[in-house]
C-alpha positions, 0 to 999 in steps of 0.5 A: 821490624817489618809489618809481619814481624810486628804482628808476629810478635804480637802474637806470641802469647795468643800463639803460645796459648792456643796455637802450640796447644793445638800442634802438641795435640795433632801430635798426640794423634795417629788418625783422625776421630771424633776424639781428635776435634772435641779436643780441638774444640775444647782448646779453641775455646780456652783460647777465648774463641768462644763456644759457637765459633769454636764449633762452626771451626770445627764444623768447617774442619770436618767438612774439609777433611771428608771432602779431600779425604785427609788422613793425617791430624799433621794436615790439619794445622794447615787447614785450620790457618785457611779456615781462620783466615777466610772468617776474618776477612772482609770489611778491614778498608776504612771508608773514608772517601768524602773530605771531611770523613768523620771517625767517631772513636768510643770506647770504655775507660782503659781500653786505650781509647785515646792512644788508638786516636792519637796512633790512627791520626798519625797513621794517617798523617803519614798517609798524606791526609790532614787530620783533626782530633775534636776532644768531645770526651768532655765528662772524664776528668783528664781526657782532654789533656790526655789527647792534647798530648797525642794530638801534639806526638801526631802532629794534628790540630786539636778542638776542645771546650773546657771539661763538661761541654756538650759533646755535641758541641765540640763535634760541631766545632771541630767539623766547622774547623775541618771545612774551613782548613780544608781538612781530610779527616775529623777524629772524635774521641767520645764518652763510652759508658756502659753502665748508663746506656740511655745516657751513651746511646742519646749523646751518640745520637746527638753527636750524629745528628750535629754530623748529619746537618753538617755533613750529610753525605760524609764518609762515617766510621763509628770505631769500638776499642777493646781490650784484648786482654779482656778476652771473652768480657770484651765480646760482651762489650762489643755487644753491648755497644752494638746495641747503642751505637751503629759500629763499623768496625773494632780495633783490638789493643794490646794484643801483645800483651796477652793470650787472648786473641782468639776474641779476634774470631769470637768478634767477627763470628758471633757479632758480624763486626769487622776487627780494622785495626790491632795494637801491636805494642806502645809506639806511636807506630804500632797500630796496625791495620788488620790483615785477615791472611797475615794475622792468620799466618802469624797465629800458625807460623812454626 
């Protein structure tokens, strides 16, 4: 299955559920009136687009239409994908540019935190580039072992300490690993707790602090994983994680397991944060890097 097909898949019950409702309404209408783009309004926020995006859509709906002076609600199906599209891109590219970049990976238990590392490192290692995971989860019971099983399916080295070392620690540890192997990349799984802020946001600012004497001019992402599935909680997650953490970009799991995509826009709109990456399905290959034009092409496709 190709590129687009993935993600067209992928995007199947999202597509059901917000862009199917959208062409049975433009059907239900002869002309186009106020009418007509509340009811939109209304669907794009069942679709956990979110009440502000949902308006701004609309907003940028109405401009286009007087400025080319459209008659027929059947145009508007195809204004809408441009619309999509042109709020989504930007910001997709990981930076990556300095050897050793460092990706740090946070992100709440069940998002699907260390399947995405495991998927980004071999993404990556198909790219050419020598990859370390460093195991700085240290408190979860299991999260170790579980990304030692990815790191194995990736083909990546993994630096690890028993189970309640200091993040910090092993972070130092595989950075001095990632200099001495020559390595491209150093991938770092780290706690994502929210319900004690004070406690995430010191041991991330601590795991930064250890980067920046060891790595002062290293490339750096700081990646947020949520739960497609989550919808509108997941906005909120990113928000909070905004607070503590200096994120560059969202990856969006199990996107084909839900009607909920529409959290794509909601993200990039309301908390200015890029989405980097989507997860299509369960292989090893089903991370996708974000494409802004074909996730818009996919969510509109007939």
């Amino acid at each position: 299955m190709g590129l687009f097909a993935k993600i067209k898949a992928g995007l199947k019950k999202t597509r059901e559920s917000i862009s199917s409702s959208i062409e049975t309404m433009l059907h239900s209408f002869t002309s186009i009136d106020e009418e007509l783009f509340e009811e939109l309004e209304e669907l794009l926020i069942m679709g956990d687009v979110g009440m502000p995006t949902a308006e701004k859509i609309c907003g940028l709906l109405r401009q286009k239409v007087k400025e080319q002076g459209i008659k027929d609600p059947e145009q508007i199906y195809g204004l809408l994908q441009n619309i999509v599209a042109d709020m989504l891109r930007g910001g997709q590219e990981l930076e990556l540019s300095t050897k050793p970049s460092v990706i740090l990976v946070i992100g709440v238990n069940g998002v699907g935190k260390t399947t995405t590392i495991g998927k980004l490192a071999a993404m990556l290692n198909r790219e050419g580039k020598k990859v370390i995971l460093a195991a700085a989860d240290t408190f979860r019971a299991a999260a170790i072992e579980q990304l030692e099983v990815w790191a194995e399916r990736s083909h990546s080295p993994i630096i690890r300490q028993k189970e309640g070392s200091d993040p910090a620690s092993v972070v130092f540890d595989a950075i001095s690993a990632a200099k001495a192997r020559g390595a491209d990349v150093v991938i770092c799984d780290t706690a994502g707790r929210l319900h004690n802020k004070k406690n995430l946001m010191d041991e991330l600012a601590k795991i930064n602090r250890v980067i920046a004497r060891e790595l002062p001019d290293a490339s750096r992402e700081v990646l947020l994983v949520l739960d497609a599935a989550t919808g509108q909680n997941g906005v909120n997650q990113a928000r909070e994680f905004k607070n503590a953490a200096d994120i560059t970009g969202i990856v969006l799991t199990k996107l084909d397991g839900t009607a909920k995509g529409g959290i794509v826009l909601a993200i990039r709109d309301e908390l200015q944060m890029p989405v980097k990456f989507i997860g299509v399905g369960e292989q090893i290959d089903d991370l996708q890097p974000f494409d802004a034009d074909e996730f818009a092409r996919a969510l509109f496709e007939r």
